[in-house]
N, C-alpha and C positions, 0 to 999 in steps of 0.2 A: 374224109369226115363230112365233109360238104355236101356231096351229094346223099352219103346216108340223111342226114338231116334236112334234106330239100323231099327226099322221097317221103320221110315221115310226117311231114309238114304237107304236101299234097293228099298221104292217105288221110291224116287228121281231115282236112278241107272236104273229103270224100265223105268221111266217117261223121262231119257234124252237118254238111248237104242231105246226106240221108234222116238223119234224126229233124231236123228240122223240116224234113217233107212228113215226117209221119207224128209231130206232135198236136195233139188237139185237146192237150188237159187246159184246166182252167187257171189264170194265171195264179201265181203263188210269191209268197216274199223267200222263199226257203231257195237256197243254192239249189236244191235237190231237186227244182222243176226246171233246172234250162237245160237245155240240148245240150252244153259242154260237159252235163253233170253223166244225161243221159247215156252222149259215148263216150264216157269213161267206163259205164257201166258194161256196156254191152265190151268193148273191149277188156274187159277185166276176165268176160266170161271166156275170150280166146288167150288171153297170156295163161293163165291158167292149165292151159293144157299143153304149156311148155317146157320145158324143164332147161335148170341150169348150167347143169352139165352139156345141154348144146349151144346153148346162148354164150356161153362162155367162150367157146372156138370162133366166137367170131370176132376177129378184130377191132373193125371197124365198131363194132356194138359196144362193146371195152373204150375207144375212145368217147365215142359217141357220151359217157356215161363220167366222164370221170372232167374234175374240174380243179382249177388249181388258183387260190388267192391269198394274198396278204401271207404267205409263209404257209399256209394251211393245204392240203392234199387229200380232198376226197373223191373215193371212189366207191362211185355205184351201183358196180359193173354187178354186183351178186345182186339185187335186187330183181324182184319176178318183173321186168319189166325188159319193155327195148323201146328203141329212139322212139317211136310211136308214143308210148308211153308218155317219153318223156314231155313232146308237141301236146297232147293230149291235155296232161297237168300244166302243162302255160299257160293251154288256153282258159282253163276253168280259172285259174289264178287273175286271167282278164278280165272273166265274168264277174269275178266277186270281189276286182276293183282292190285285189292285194295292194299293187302298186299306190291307189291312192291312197286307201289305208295305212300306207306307210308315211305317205309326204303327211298326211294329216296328225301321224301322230308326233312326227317331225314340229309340225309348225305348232302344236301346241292347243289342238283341235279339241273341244270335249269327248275323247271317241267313246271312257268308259263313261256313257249314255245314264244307267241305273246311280249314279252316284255323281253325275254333273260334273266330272274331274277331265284335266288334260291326263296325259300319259308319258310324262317326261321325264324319266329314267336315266335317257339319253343325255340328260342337262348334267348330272351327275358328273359327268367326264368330257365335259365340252372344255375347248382350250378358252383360256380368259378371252378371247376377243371375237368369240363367236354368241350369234344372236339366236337366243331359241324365245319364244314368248307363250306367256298363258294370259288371256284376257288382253293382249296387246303388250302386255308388260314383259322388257325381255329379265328373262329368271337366272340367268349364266354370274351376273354381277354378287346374288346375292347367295348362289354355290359356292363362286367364290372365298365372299366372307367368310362362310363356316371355314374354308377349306385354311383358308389362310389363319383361323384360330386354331384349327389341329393342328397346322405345323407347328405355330409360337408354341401352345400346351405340350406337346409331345416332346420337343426340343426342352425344354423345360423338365419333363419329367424325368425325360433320359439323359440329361446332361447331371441330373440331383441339384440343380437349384431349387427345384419343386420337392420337401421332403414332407416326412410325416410326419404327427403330433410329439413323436419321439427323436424328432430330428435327423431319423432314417432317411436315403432316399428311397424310393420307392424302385423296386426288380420285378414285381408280380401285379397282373393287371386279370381282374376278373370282370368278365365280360356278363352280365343280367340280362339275359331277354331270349325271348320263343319261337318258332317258326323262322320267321325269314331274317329277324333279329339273330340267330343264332345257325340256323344251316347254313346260309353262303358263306358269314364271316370265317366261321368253324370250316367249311369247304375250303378257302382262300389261305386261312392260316397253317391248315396241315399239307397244301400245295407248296409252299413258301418254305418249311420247316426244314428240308433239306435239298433247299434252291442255293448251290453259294452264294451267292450276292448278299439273299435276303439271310441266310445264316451268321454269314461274319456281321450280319448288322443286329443281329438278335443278342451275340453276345452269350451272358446268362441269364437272359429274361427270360419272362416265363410267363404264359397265358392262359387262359383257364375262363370255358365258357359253363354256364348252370344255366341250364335249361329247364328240364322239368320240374315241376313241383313236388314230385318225391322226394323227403325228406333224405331218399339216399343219394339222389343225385348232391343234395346241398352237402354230405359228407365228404363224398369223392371230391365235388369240389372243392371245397375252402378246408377239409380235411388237413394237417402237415403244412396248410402255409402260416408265416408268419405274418400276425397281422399290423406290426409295427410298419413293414414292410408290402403293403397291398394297398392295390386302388379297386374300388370296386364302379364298374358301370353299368347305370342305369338304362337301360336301353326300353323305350315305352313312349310311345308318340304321344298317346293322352292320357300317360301317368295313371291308365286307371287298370292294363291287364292285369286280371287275377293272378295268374301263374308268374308274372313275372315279379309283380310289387309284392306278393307274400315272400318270393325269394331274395327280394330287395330286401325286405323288414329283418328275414333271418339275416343276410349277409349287417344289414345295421348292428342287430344285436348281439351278433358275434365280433365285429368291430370292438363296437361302445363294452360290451363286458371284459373286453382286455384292457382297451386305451380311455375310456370312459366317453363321455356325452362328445365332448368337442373333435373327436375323432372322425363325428361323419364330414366335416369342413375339409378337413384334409385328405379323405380316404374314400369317398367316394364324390362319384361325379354322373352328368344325367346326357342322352340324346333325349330330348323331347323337347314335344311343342307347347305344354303347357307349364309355365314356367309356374305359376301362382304354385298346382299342387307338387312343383320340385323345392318351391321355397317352402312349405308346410312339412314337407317330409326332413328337410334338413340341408338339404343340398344350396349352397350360394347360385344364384343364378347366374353369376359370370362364368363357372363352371359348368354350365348348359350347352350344349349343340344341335343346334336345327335339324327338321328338316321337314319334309313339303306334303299335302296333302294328295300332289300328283305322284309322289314315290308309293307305290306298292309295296310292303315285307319283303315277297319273294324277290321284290328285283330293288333292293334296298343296301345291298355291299356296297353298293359304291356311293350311297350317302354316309354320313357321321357312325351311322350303325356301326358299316365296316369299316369306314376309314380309322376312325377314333382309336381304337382295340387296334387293327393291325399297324397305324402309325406308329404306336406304346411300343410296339412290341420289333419294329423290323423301321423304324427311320420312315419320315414320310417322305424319304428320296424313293425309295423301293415301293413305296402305296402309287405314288404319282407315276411312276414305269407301270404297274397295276392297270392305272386307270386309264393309262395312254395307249394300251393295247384297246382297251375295251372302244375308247374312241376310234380307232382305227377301223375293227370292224363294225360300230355304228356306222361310219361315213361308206364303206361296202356297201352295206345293209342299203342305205337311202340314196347309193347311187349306182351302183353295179346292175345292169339289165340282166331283169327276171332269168334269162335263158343261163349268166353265170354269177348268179350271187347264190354264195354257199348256204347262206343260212333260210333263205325262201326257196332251194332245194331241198334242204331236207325239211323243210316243214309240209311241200307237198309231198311227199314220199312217206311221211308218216300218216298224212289224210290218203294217200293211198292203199297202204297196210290196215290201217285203222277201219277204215271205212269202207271200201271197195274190195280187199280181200278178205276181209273179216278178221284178219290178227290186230285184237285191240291189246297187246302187250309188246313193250319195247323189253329187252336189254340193255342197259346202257353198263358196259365192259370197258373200263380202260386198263391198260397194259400198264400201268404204271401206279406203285405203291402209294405214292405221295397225290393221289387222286383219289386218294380212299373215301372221302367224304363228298362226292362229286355224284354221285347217282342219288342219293337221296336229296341232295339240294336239288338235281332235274326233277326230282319225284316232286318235292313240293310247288315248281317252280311250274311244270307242265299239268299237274292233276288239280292245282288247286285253281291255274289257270282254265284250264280247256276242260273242267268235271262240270259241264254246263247238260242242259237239256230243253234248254228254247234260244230260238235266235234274238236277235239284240231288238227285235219289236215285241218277245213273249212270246211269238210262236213255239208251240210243241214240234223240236224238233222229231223227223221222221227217219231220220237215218242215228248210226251212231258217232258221237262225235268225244273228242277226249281219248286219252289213252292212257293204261297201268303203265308206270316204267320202275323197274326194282334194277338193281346191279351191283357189281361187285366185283373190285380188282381181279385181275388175271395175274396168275396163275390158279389164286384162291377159288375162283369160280367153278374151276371147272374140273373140284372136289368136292365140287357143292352141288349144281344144280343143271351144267351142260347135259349131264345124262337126260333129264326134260327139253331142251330144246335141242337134242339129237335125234332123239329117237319116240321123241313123246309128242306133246303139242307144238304148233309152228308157233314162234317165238322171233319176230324181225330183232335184229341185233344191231347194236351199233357197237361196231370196237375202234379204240381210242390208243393209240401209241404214240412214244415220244421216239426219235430219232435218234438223238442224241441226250445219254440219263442222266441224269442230274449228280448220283454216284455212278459209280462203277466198281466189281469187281474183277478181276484175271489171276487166276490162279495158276499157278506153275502144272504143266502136263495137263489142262482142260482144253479142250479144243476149241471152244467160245468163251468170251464173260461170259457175265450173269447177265448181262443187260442184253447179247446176244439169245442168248439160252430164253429169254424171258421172251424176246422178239422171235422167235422160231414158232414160237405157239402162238402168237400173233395172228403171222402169216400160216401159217395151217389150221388154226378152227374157222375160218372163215369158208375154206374149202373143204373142209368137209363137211361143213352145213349144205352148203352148194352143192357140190360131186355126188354126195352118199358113196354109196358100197353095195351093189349089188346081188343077189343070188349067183349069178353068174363067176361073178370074180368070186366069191369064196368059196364056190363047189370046186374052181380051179386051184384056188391055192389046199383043196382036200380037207378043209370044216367038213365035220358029220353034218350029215342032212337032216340031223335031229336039230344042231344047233343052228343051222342056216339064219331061219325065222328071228332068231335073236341078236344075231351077227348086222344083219342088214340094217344099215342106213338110208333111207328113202332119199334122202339128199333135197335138193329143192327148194331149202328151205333160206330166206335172203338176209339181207347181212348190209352193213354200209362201211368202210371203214377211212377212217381220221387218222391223217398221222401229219404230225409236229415237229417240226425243226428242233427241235428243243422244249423246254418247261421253264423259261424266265418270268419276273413278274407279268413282262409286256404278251407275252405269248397267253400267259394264263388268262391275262384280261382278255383276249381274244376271243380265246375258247368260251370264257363263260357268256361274251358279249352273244357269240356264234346262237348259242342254246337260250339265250334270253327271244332273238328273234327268232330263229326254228318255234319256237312255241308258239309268241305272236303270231307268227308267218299259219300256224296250222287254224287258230283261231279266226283268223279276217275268211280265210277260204270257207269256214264254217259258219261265217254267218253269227258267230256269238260273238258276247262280251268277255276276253280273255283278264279282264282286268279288276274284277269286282270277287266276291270271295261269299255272298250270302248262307252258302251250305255251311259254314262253320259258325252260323249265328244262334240257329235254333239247340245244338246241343249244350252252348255257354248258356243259355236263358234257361236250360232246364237246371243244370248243374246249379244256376245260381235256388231254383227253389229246392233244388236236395239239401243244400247250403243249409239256408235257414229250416228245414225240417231237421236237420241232425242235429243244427245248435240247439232248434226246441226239444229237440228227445233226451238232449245227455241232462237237460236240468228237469226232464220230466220220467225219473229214473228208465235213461233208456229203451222209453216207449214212444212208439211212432202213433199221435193221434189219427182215430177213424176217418177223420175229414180231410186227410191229408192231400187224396184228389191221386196218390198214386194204385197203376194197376196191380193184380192181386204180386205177380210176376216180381214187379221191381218194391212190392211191399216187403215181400217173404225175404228179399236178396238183403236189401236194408236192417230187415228184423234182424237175420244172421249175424248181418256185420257189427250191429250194435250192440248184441252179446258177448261178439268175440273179439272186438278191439276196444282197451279200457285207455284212453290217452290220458297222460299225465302231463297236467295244467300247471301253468307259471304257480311258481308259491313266492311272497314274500316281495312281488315288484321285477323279478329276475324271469327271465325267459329258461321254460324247460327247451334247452341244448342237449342234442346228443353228448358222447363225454370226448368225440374226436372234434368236437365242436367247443370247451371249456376250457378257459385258460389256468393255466395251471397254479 
């Protein structure tokens, strides 16, 4: 392996010798004008014309590619790349100062620039006696605090010292809040749901998140529970989201119209920072839990968000194993050399698909059931981070940056939608297996478990994205020559795959810590701000003028005024809808409730 990597490491030297005798553009802030950018380019254009099925046979390429940490085993030997490759993306990673981007976001740096914030995510799962600081001041002391009031509250709730207005304890905990408020905790808590540990500590509780503001969502959830019996949390940093405080209001009124006004004291409770509008809404403020203006949504599970809700629900012995994993691979992350820290590989690896091959769509496949909710938390976690389109000074980026990721447990996927990335568009994959599953079944007279049988498909879609199937072997095996064309597999196409000792809380926190910095990791190389979210601003500030136009139409017999300032497009859409949806308004002081929403 040694010498493969000393030779890649000379060609690289060769490869950015040449580019640097023949550059003469003008200098530029964008990643995309240095010579490590350049031969990556011009390199891309020769991997390209290699296929998998030979890169595969080589040994030495296979170790070269494959890396092993903290319990974690990836390889990424399928990847359209070889050791060159890999020398190549180090060096651009040097160029664009990943490494320091890292300690800086460590130390507590302003890195997200457009919004004046550290980036301390990290602080989240720091052990008590470690110093992270924002403005000098170290922040660890005062994570703490929170931390140490979810254990006292949780221990509490679940012990039934802590009951409700009716003297119930409390079994059901309903979690309120949106995007990063609710995909990772919802991610975390359905990872957890048939983890033993965290199982025998759940007991009969019961958790239950309400997310969207369709009123079906609020049925499904608070539908069948008892509300003598339910806590409900407020999860809202400045108490002012739309989607989440009108879900808040129903969750109140459905409370108070069973147990009456003094219900919300005992029955609901708040994560946020603005305590004034928790004390207006109803909420005691000693019932509140923090948290920071350097925590981002999507990387917000391991503040009060998540811990709160999965504490209720699974002991905060089993949150704190949770968040010990996640510290673990933070301290990888900020100390492991670029060449084997897992998670600043695959974040180059995804700016290479992304950007240099042109597949800007991920995969993201775990092999295992209890990860169901784990692709759409990446979706939010990497698109809303890296869906950027100028570098961190407002340069109009010139390349593309960011990338689509969708996915979906295996087996289920690949019922669904491998027929596209077999044989349709190239599609990089990432597949995710556990080791050892969490259940198990063995059946009398089956030749594997199910946890076998599940792992066999693993291990084969990965090769055959890679291998294909070509005309050849199927005219041998005697396929008509009519069906050939439809038979064949092109193969080629690359893949990365993750595999787990296990699915403990400590492992999960790993994993999800892994995919927090792959994203970061893909961001610093690209020159943006991974941390600011401004695309999602402009669509809330129109919805809020559709708001006040619908209020004004339903009392202006369901007429949209001429001056209204909307196009002809979203007039005629609005005209429709205000014909054909007639809502039926509180009468009498009472909240109109669905009827799976009315006490009886």
């Amino acid at each position: 392996m040694a010498t493969v990597v000393k030779d890649a490491a000379e060609a690289v030297r060769a490869r950015l010798n040449a580019v640097l005798a023949g550059v003469g553009e003008a200098p530029s802030t964008l990643i995309s004008s240095s010579p490590e950018w350049k031969a990556l380019e011009a390199h891309a254009v020769a991997v390209q014309k290699l296929h998998l099925k030979d890169l595969l046979s080589d040994d030495a390429r296979t170790t070269a590619l494959t890396r092993e940490a903290e319990g974690l085993y990836l390889d990424l030997a399928r990847q359209n790349a070889t050791p060159e490759t890999l020398q190549l993306l180090l060096a651009l990673a040097e160029k664009a100062g990943v490494k320091a981007k890292i300690d800086a976001m460590f130390a507590g740096q302003h890195i997200n620039t457009t919004e004046d914030r550290a980036v301390l995510h990290v602080a989240l799962r720091a052990k008590r006696d470690q110093v992270i600081t924002d403005a000098g001041k170290n922040v660890v002391p005062e994570v703490w605090e929170v931390l140490d009031k979810i254990k006292a509250f949780s221990e509490r709730v679940r012990s039934g010292e802590w009951k409700g207005v009716t003297g119930k304890p409390i079994d059901t905990v309903v979690s309120i809040g949106i995007g990063g408020s609710a995909l990772g905790p919802l991610f975390v808590h359905t990872a957890l749901a048939t983890a033993p540990e965290a199982a025998a500590q759940a007991g009969g509780r019961k958790l239950v998140f309400l997310a969207n503001v369709d009123p079906v969502d609020a049925v499904r959830s608070l539908g069948g529970l008892n509300p003598e019996t339910t806590l409900a949390i407020v999860v809202s940093k400045t108490f002012t989201t739309a989607e989440t405080m009108l879900n808040a209001r129903t969750a109140r009124a459905w409370l108070t119209a069973a147990l009456g006004q003094e219900a919300v004291a005992k029955h609901m409770v708040a994560v946020s920072t603005n305590l004034p509008a928790v004390g207006a809404f109803g909420i005691d403020a000693a019932n509140t839990f923090g948290f920071w203006d350097w925590v981002g949504g999507r990387y917000s599970v391991s503040s009060a968000v998540g811990v709160l809700p999965l504490s209720l629900q699974y002991g905060f012995g089993v949150v704190r194993s949770f968040l010990d994993g996640m510290q673990t691979m933070d301290e990888h992350y900020r100390t492991a050399p670029p060449s084997s820290n897992l998670p600043l590989l695959q974040g180059l690896f995804n700016v290479w698909n992304a950007t240099f091959l042109g597949h800007p769509t991920t995969a993201i496949l775990p092999y295992q059931q209890s990860l169901a909710h784990f692709a759409p938390h990446v979706q939010q976690l990497s698109m809303e981070s890296n869906g950027k389109g100028v570098s961190l000074d407002g340069t109009t980026l010139n390349f593309g940056a960011g990338e689509i990721d969708f996915g979906e447990p295996g087996t289920n996927g690949q019922h669904s939608f491998y027929q596209l990335i077999h044989q349709g568009r190239v599609i990089p994959a990432e597949f995710i297996a556990i080791a050892a599953s969490q259940q198990d079944v063995y059946l009398e007279g089956e030749k594997v478990s199910s946890h076998e049988e599940l792992m066999c498909n693993f291990f084969a879609q990965p090769d055959a994205l890679a291998l294909g199937k070509d005309a050849a072997t199927l005219a041998g095996e005697g396929v008509p020559q009519a069906l050939i064309p439809h038979k064949t597999f092109t193969g080629n196409r690359p893949s990365l795959s993750l595999l787990l000792p296990d699915l403990t809380p400590c492992t999960l926190g790993k994993l999800l810590a892994l995919y927090e910095h792959r994203v970061a990791t893909s961001g610093f190389v690209w020159g943006i701000n991974s941390f600011d979210q401004w695309g999602v601003e402009l669509g809330k500030a129109l919805a809020n003028k559709v708001r006040a136009s619908l209020a004004a139409a339903r009392s202006n017999g369901n007429a949209l005024r001429a001056d209204e300032g909307f196009n002809s497009s979203t007039a005629a859409l609005l005209g429709r809808f205000l014909k054909q949806y007639q809502p039926k308004g509180p009468s009498d002081g009472a909240p109109a409730l669905p009827s799976a929403l009315q006490s009886a």
